[in-house]
C-alpha angles and dihedrals in degrees: 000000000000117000088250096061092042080055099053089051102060119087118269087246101054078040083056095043093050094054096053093054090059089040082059093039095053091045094049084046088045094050091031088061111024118095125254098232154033098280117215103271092187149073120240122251115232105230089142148034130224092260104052118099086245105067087057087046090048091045097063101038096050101039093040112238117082121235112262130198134224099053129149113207112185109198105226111199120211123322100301090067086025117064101031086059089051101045094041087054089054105048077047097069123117102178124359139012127190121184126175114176136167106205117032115146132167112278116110105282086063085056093049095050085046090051094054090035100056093037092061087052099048083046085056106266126148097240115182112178118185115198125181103235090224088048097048095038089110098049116116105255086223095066086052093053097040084054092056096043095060087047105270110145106228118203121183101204106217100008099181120248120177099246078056108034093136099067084079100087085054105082124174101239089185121131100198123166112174118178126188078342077279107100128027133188123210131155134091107313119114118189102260139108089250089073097046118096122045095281082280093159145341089301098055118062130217110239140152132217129181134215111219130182123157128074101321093062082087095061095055094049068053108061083035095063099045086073097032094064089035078072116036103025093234129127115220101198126153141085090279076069099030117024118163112288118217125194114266112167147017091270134120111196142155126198113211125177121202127212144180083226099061130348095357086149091065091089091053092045089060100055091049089043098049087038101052089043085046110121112172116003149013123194104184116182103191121184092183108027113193106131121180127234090266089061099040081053103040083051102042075060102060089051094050089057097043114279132131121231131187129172130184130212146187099273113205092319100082140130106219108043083177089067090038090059101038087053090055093050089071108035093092096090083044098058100027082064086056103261116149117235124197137188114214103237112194099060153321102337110214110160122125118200140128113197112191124189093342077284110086136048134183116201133173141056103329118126115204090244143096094256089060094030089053114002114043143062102256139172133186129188112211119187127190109206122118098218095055090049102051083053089054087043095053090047078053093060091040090057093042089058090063090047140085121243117220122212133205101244089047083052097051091038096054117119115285091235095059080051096053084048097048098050093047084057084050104064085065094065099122091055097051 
């Protein structure tokens, strides 16, 4: 017997109820999906260049912070340089710890950050750690109990009931570490085996972290506690949280979240922004490569004007292959303007930096995508200092030289079926 007849045999009112049940389905789908906010529907206009005095007034009255100076930001690579720092940091800890993190699953690494963890707030310390509940399903229960018993307070942000089911595609992609409210940590790593090592081999990623102290440290508890109190309702205030900040180093720096719940275009303000001011050069490192139609053009742009652009991107080790194939799906404008394109090759790829004009670099969780653009929690630390960037710069070439560049005619010459594919994944994008 066919559906439809199965259908015209059941009573009006189970019919009713039936169709209901879609109508709410397609709702939840539709609210679950769609974006928070107005997204930019335009391209910027260029009326200024990175090095003019006007792009870092316009940073910091757009995106909210202002620029502060004395800062001192310490570029951690990979696990090996990245976790000791953290966890000394935190042992270290004499008053508060605040901790918000996206991934952070069991292995022993997990196990390491709950020892210390738990340890500082059995000492006495005020320990606040804020988990995404996507990004922490996979993290053993046990750690989490044996956290709240020594006195750590455990918040799952987005922890999905049923009247607000749909919070759950918002996920809070933030790596946060606050000490004392005196050093800070931002930048790629989530807690989990797959960072540890120096990027050796496939099991072991390429990412990059950053210590931060100076003026700027404020911001980030900052940027901490507005989800914080988002989820739990309670206000940390004090100087445990806030003591006085003196200057402690040559940087100028500014630390800026984004949120569907209020400015979650901001991250994708400061790439436009940064982008469209950009004069000589761009160095992208991109971890998760979708870009929308605004930044390949904001970008094919740039190239068309002079300036060189060169982006690198997970090669065939990669965690996500969806992403993978939607981002090739839209690399043809960009290579066609002449901007060079490279797959990391080693392992998982999971850096996220712009460097514009040796002047300004963007540090933190972003993604260059619409999830991180538009859905998620996000929070990026840029930093306008030379010197810093021609480090970052040289760690670049470092990493191209381990990539494969992808050319145009290798692009348009690749199988059908890899195009058909491409452009399927592609049709995902918003979501990626």
């Amino acid at each position: 017997m066919s559906l439809l007849s199965h259908l015209r045999r059941l009573h009006p009112m189970t019919i009713a109820l039936i169709s209901c049940a879609l109508t709410l389905l397609a709702v939840f789908l539709t609210l679950n999906l769609m974006p928070g906010e107005k997204k930019i529907e335009q391209q910027l206009s260029r009326s200024y260049s990175t090095a003019d005095e006007q792009f870092a007034r316009s940073m910091g009255v757009l995106l909210g912070p202002p620029i502060v100076k004395g800062n001192k930001v310490e570029v951690l690579l990979n696990g090996d340089q990245i976790f000791p720092a953290m966890l000394n940091a935190i042992r270290g800890a004499k008053q508060t710890i605040t901790f918000e993190t996206y991934i952070y699953w069991g292995g022993t690494i997990g196990h390491e950050f709950s020892q210390a963890l738990a340890e500082r707030a059995r000492a006495g310390v005020k320990v606040h750690v804020l988990l995404d509940f996507m990004g922490s399903i996979k993290m053993d229960g046990d750690a989490l109990d044996m956290m709240r018993q020594a006195g750590v307070q455990v918040q799952r942000y987005h922890k999905p009931v049923w009247w607000k089911f749909t919070r759950l595609n918002n996920r809070t992609h933030r790596k946060l570490l606050i000490v004392d409210g005196k050093v800070g940590f931002t930048g790629g790593v989530g807690i989990a085996d797959q960072w540890r090592g120096n990027a050796q081999d496939d099991e072991h990623w390429r990412d990059t972290h950053f210590r931060v102290e100076g003026p700027v440290v404020g911001q980030m508890q900052a940027v901490f506690m507005d989800n914080w109190t988002k989820s739990t309702g309670a206000v940390l205030d004090g100087s445990a949280y806030f003591p006085p900040l003196e200057d402690v180093g040559p940087q100028a720096a500014q630390m800026f979240s984004s949120s569907p719940t209020g400015g979650s275009e901001s991250m994708h303000l400061m790439y436009l922004m940064a982008i469209t001011a950009a004069r000589h050069e761009i160095l992208m490192s991109a971890s998760y490569f979708v870009p929308d139609e605004l930044a390949i053009n904001a970008l094919v742009d740039a190239a068309q004007r002079g300036v060189h652009i060169r982006i690198i991107t997970p090669g065939k080790e990669i965690d996500s292959d969806l992403v993978r194939y939607a981002s090739h799906s839209r690399w043809g404008d960009l290579l066609k303007a002449g901007i060079q394109m490279a797959e990391y090759q080693p392992t998982m790829y999971h850096v996220k930096c712009l460097i514009v004009d040796g002047l300004l670099v963007s540090v933190g969780s972003t993604n260059f995508d619409n999830r991180s653009f538009s859905i998620n929690d996000e929070a990026n630390l840029n930093v306008l200092d030379r010197q810093f960037a021609a480090q970052q710069a040289a760690i670049f070439q470092d990493d191209w030289a381990k990539a494969r560049l992808i050319t145009l005619a290798a692009w348009e010459n690749r199988p059908w079926t890899a195009k058909v594919r491409d452009e399927l994944a592609n049709l995902l994008g918003d979501q990626l």
